[in-house]
C-alpha positions in Angstrom: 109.8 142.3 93.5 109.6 139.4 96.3 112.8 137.2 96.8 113.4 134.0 98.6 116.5 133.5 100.7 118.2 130.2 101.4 120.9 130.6 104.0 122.7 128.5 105.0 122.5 125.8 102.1 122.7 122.5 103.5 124.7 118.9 102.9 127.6 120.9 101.4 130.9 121.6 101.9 131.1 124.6 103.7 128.8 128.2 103.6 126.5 129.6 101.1 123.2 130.9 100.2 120.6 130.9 97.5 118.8 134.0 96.5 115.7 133.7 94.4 113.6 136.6 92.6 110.3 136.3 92.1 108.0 139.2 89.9 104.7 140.7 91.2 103.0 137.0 90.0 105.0 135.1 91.7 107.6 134.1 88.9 110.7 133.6 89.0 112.8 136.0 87.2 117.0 135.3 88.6 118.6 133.2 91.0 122.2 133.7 92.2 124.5 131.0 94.5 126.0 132.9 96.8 129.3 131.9 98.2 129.8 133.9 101.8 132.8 133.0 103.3 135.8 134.6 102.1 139.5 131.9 101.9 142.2 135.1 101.5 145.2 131.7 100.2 146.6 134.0 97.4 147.4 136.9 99.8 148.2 134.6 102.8 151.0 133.1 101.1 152.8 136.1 100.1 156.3 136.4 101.8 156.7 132.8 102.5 159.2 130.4 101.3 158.6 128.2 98.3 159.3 124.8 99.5 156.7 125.8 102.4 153.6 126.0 100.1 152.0 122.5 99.7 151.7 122.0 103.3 150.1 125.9 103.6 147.9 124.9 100.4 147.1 121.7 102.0 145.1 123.6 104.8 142.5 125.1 102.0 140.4 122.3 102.6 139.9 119.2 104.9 138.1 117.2 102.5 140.5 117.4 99.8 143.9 118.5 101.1 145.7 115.4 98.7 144.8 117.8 95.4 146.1 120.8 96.6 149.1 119.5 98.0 149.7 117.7 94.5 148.6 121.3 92.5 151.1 123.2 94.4 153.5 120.3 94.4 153.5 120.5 90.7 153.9 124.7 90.8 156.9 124.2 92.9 159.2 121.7 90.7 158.1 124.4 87.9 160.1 127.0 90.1 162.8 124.6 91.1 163.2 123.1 87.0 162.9 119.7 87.9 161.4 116.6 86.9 160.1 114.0 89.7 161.4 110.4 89.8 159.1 108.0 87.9 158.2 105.8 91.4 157.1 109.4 92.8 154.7 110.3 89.8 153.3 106.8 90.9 153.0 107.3 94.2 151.3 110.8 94.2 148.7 109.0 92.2 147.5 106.7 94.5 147.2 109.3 97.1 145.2 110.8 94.7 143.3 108.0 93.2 142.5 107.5 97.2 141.3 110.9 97.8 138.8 110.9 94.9 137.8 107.9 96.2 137.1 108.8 100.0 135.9 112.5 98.7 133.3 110.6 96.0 131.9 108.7 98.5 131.5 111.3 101.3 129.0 113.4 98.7 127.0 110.1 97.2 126.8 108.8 100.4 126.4 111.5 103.3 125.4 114.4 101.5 123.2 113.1 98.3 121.9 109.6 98.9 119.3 111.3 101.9 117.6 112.9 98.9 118.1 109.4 96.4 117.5 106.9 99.1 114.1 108.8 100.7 112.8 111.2 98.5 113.1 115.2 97.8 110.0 115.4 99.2 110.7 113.5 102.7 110.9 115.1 106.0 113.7 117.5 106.9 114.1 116.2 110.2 114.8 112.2 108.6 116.5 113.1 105.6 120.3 112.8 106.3 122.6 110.3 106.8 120.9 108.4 110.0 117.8 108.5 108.1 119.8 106.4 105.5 121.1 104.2 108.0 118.2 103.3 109.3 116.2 102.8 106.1 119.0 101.3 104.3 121.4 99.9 106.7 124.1 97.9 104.0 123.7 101.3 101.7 124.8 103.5 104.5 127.8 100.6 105.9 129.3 100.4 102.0 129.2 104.3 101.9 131.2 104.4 105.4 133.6 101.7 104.2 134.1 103.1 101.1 135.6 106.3 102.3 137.3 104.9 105.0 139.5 102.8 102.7 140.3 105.8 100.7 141.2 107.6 103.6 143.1 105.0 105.2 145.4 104.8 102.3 146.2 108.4 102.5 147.0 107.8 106.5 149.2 105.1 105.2 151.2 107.0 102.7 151.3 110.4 104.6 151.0 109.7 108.1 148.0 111.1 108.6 144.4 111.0 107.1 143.7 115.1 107.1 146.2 117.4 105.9 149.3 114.8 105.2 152.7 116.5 104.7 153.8 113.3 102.9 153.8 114.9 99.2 156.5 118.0 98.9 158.5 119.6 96.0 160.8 117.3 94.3 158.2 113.8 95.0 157.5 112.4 98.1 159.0 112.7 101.2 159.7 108.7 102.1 159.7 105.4 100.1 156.1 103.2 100.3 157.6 99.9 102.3 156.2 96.4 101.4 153.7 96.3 104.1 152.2 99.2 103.5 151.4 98.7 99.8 150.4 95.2 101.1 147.7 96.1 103.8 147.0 98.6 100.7 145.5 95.8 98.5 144.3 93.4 100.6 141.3 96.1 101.2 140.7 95.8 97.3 138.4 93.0 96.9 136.4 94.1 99.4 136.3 97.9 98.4 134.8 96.8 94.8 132.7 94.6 95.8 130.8 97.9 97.8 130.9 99.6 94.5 129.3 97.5 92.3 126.6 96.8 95.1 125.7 100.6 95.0 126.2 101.0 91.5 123.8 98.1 90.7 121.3 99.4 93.5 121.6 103.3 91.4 121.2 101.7 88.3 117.9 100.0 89.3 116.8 103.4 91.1 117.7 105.8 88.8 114.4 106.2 86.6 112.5 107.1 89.8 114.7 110.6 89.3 113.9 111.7 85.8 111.8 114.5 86.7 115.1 115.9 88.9 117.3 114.7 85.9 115.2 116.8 83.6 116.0 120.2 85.4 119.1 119.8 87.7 121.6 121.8 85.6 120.2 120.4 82.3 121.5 122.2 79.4 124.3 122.5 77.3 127.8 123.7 77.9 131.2 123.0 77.6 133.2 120.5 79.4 136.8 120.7 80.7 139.2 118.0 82.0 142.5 116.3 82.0 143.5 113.3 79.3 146.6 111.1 78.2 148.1 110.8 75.1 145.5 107.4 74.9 142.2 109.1 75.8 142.5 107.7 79.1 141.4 109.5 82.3 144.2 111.7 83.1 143.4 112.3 87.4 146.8 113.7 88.4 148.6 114.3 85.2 147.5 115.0 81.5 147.1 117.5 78.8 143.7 119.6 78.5 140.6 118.7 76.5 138.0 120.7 75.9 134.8 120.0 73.9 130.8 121.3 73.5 127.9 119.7 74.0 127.8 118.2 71.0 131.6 116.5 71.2 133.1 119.2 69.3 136.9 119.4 70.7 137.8 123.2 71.4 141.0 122.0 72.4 143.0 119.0 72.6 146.5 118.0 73.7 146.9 121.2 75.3 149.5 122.4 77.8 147.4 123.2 80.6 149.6 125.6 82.5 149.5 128.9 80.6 145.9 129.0 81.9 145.5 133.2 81.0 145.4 132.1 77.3 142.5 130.2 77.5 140.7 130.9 80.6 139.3 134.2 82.2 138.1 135.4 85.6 135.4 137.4 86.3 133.8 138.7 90.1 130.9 139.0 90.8 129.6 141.4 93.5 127.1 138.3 95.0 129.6 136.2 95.9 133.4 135.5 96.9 133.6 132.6 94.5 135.6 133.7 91.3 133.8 132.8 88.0 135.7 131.3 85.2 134.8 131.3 81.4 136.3 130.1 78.5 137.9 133.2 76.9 137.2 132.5 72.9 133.2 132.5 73.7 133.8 135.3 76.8 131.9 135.8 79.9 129.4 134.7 80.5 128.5 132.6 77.2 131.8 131.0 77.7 130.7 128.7 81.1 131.9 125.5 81.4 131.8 122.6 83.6 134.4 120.5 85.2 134.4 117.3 87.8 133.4 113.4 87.2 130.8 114.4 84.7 133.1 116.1 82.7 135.6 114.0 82.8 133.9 111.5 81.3 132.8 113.6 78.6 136.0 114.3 77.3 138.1 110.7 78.2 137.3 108.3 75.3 137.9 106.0 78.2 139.3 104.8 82.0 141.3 102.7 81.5 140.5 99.9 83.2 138.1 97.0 82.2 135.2 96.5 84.3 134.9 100.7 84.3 135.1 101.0 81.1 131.9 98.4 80.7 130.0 100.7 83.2 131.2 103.4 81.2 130.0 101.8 78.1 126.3 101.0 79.7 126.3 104.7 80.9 126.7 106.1 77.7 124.1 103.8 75.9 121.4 104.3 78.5 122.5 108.6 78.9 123.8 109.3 75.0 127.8 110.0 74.5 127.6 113.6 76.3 124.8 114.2 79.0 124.3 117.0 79.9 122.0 117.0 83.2 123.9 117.8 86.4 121.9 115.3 88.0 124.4 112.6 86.3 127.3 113.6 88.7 126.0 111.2 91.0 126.6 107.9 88.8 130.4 109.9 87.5 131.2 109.9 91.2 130.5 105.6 91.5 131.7 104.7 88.0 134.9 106.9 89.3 135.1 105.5 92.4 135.3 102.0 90.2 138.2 103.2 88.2 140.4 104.6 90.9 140.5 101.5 93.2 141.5 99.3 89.6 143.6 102.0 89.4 144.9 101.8 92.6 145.7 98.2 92.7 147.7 98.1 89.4 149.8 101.4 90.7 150.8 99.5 93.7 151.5 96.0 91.4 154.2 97.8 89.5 157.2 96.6 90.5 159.2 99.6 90.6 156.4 101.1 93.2 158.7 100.4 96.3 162.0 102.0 94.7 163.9 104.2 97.4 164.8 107.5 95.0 161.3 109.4 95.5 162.6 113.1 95.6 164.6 115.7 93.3 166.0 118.1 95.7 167.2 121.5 93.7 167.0 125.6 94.2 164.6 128.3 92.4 166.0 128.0 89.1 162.8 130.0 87.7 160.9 132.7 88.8 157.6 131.5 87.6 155.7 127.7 88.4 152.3 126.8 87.7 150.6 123.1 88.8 147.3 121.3 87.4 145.8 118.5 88.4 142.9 116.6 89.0 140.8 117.3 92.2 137.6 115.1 93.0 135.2 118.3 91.6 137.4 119.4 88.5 140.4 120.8 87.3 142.8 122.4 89.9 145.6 125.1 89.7 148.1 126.7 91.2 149.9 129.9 89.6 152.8 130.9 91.7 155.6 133.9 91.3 158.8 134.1 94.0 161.7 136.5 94.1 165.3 135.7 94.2 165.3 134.3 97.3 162.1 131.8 96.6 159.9 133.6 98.5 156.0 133.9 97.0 155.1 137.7 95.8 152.2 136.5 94.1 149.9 133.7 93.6 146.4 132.4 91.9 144.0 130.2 92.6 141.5 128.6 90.6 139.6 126.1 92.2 137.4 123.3 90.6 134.1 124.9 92.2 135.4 128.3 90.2 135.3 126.2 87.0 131.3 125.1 87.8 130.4 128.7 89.4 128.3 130.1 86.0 127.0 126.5 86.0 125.5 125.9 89.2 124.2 129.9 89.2 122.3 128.7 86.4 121.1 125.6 87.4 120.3 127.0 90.8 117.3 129.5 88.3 116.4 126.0 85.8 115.2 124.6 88.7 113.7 127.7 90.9 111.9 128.4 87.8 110.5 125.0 87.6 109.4 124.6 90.8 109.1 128.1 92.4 105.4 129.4 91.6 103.1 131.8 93.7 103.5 133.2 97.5 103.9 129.5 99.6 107.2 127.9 99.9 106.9 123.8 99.9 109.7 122.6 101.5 110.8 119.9 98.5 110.7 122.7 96.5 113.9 124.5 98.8 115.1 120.9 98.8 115.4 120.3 95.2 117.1 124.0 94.6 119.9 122.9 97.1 120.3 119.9 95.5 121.4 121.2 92.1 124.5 122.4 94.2 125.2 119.0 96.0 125.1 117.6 91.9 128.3 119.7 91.8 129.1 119.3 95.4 131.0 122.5 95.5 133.8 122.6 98.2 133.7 125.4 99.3 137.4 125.9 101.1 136.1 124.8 104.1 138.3 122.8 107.1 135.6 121.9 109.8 132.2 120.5 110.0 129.4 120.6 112.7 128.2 117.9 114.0 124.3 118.5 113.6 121.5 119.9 112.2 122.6 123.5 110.1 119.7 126.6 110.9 117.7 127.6 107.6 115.5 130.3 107.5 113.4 131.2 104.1 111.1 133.8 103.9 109.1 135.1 100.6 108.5 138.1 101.0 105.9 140.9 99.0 107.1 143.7 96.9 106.1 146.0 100.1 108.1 144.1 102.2 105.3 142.1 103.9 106.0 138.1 105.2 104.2 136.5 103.0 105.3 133.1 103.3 107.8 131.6 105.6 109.7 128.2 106.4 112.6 127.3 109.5 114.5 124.2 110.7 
């Protein structure tokens, strides 16, 4: 038995490795996604006060603090039995909206486009981000814009762009003032307008990619996500929807919170990265997926008008419920489309600059769970305090939980298609990393390198001899 390592995998959010089997001919036979680093929240949290937990959960991740801090937000007011005022429901939202938008952007743009824009098959040392730039100067400006007006939006509301301590238990901590939700929209024409332009330039790329279409993650499974009483896209708030390949609803209209009655949790000895599966088909027939591809297989629609014509062109040119992973990439820009509509009509409520943002109140419960809507999938937040509202106990189950069985086997569709014999191209290595970025797992990191991550891949014989090897 030979077996091909891929460690570090690159353009993601934070540390893994692929492992690939091969046979005595050269076939592959498994493939696992390994995730290496270890995040220890749950235990961390233990002992400290209630009220105290958005801004610890915030630190998870620096990419997409906003859903954690809503999740455990959310998990909070379930301990303190209160409802938020309505202006702070609004509020949180476009913090939200904002996040998916500046967290969508940074994977099509900086991670994925290198691979879109120049090829699977291009060289290592020009595929990334500068490479983009300098191939495709307005592709790579509009991707820079377009997460910097998401993440200027969340410095707006919460002070800060990373790690903002603006959304606590009970709403928000301070009224949005008249300028702010001013400066706020003037950036909207101009953020749409860099949308459509990469959505029209996907559109007239995207049958250059059906041979990666055909394999990354292509095959069917169940899809999870959050909906409104309408059908409408449910980002921070909603009741659960879950379906099969086929459209089949599993369930619908269901409390999300009481997670244990519907959702399981199995480790793995591979990998840190808890894998989730729905319970009624067990582990691990019961995989599912979550994120912007899921989401718009269960919403009958956004919401909003020009998104929902993209949506409609989507679906006629994809069928209702795709199933290749490889589609993630136009969810993200048809999301990205619906949050900054959705943005703009949050902050044209008039009610949007009311003063009472915050219920202030005790434990009254022992027991709070919080879902929402992170920019990969489904978040929650299970927490349990003593009398005094300090945490004895808490759970975690993050959206790249939810895809975990998913990418695992997508990671082996596509090994097995392009893995074959003792030589290791390196579009081939490419291509099996790029079924992760599809997901673009986030992997609880806080910090990125500036520069070029090591990778070192060696296939070796059954009697350990090198039989192939590749480095950069």
């Amino acid at each position: 038995m030979s077996e091909i390592i891929i460690d570090p995998v690159t353009r993601i959010e934070g540390h893994s490795r692929i492992s690939i089997q091969l046979d005595d001919r050269g076939q592959v036979v498994d493939a696992h996604f390994h995730v290496t680093q270890f995040r220890g929240f749950e235990r961390i949290s233990q002992g400290r006060p209630f009220h105290e937990m958005p801004a610890l959960m915030a630190r998870i991740c620096g990419i997409c603090p906003v859903s954690h801090l809503i999740a455990s937000a959310k998990a909070c007011e379930e301990v303190m039995g209160v409802s938020i005022p309505p202006v702070a429901v609004r509020l949180r939202r476009v913090m939200n909206l904002a996040q998916i938008v500046q967290s969508h952007a940074l994977s099509f743009f900086h991670l994925s486009s290198p691979d879109l824009l120049l090829g699977f098959d291009a060289d290592p040392a020009g595929r990334n981000f500068l490479g983009v730039a300098e191939a495709a100067p307005q592709l790579a400006l509009d991707g820079v814009a377009i997460r910097k007006f998401g993440q200027q939006i969340i410095e707006r509301l919460g002070g800060k762009r990373i790690h903002p301590g603006w959304i606590v238990p009970g709403g928000v901590s301070h009224p949005l003032e008249a300028e702010q939700r001013d400066e706020i929209l003037a950036g909207i024409p101009e953020a749409l307008e860099r949308v459509r332009r990469t959505l029209s330039w996907y559109k007239a790329n995207v049958a250059g990619w059906a041979d990666e279409a055909a394999v990354f993650a292509n095959f069917p499974t169940l899809y999870m996500g959050l909906v409104h009483d309408d059908g409408n896209i449910g980002y921070t708030d909603g009741d659960l929807r879950v379906i099969d390949g086929t459209g089949k609803i599993l369930a619908d209209h269901r409390d999300p919170k009481p997670y244990w009655d519907y959702l399981g949790e199995s480790v793995e000895p591979w990998s840190y990265l808890k894998s989730t599966y729905w319970k009624d088909l067990g582990y691990p027939e019961g995989l599912y997926r979550v994120g912007p591809l899921a989401r718009l297989n269960v919403i009958d629609q956004f919401g909003t008008a020009e998104a929902d014509d993209e949506l409609g062109q989507y679906r006629d040119r994809l069928g209702r419920y795709p199933a290749s992973s490889f589609y993630y990439h136009h969810a993200r820009l048809l999301e990205m489309l619906d949050c900054i509509h959705s943005i703009a009509a949050n902050l044209s409520d008039p009610g949007i600059l009311d003063k009472r943002v915050r219920a202030v109140a005790e434990p009254n419960r022992s027991e709070g769970v919080g879902v929402s809507e992170a920019p990969r999938g489904t978040l929650l937040h299970h927490y349990r305090v003593d009398e005094n509202g300090q945490v004895e106990w808490a759970n975690l189950i993050i959206a790249t939980g939810h895809n975990n069985l998913a990418m695992n086997r997508g990671v082996l569709e596509v090994a097995r298609k392009y893995v074959h014999g003792t030589q290791i191209p390196e579009g081939m290595l490419n291509r099996v990393e790029a079924v992760i970025r599809c997901f673009d797992p986030c992997l609880s990191c806080s910090t990125h390198a500036i520069g070029k991550m090591p990778l070192q891949v060696q296939l070796l014989a059954a009697d350990g001899q090198i039989l192939d090897e590749l480095a950069r």
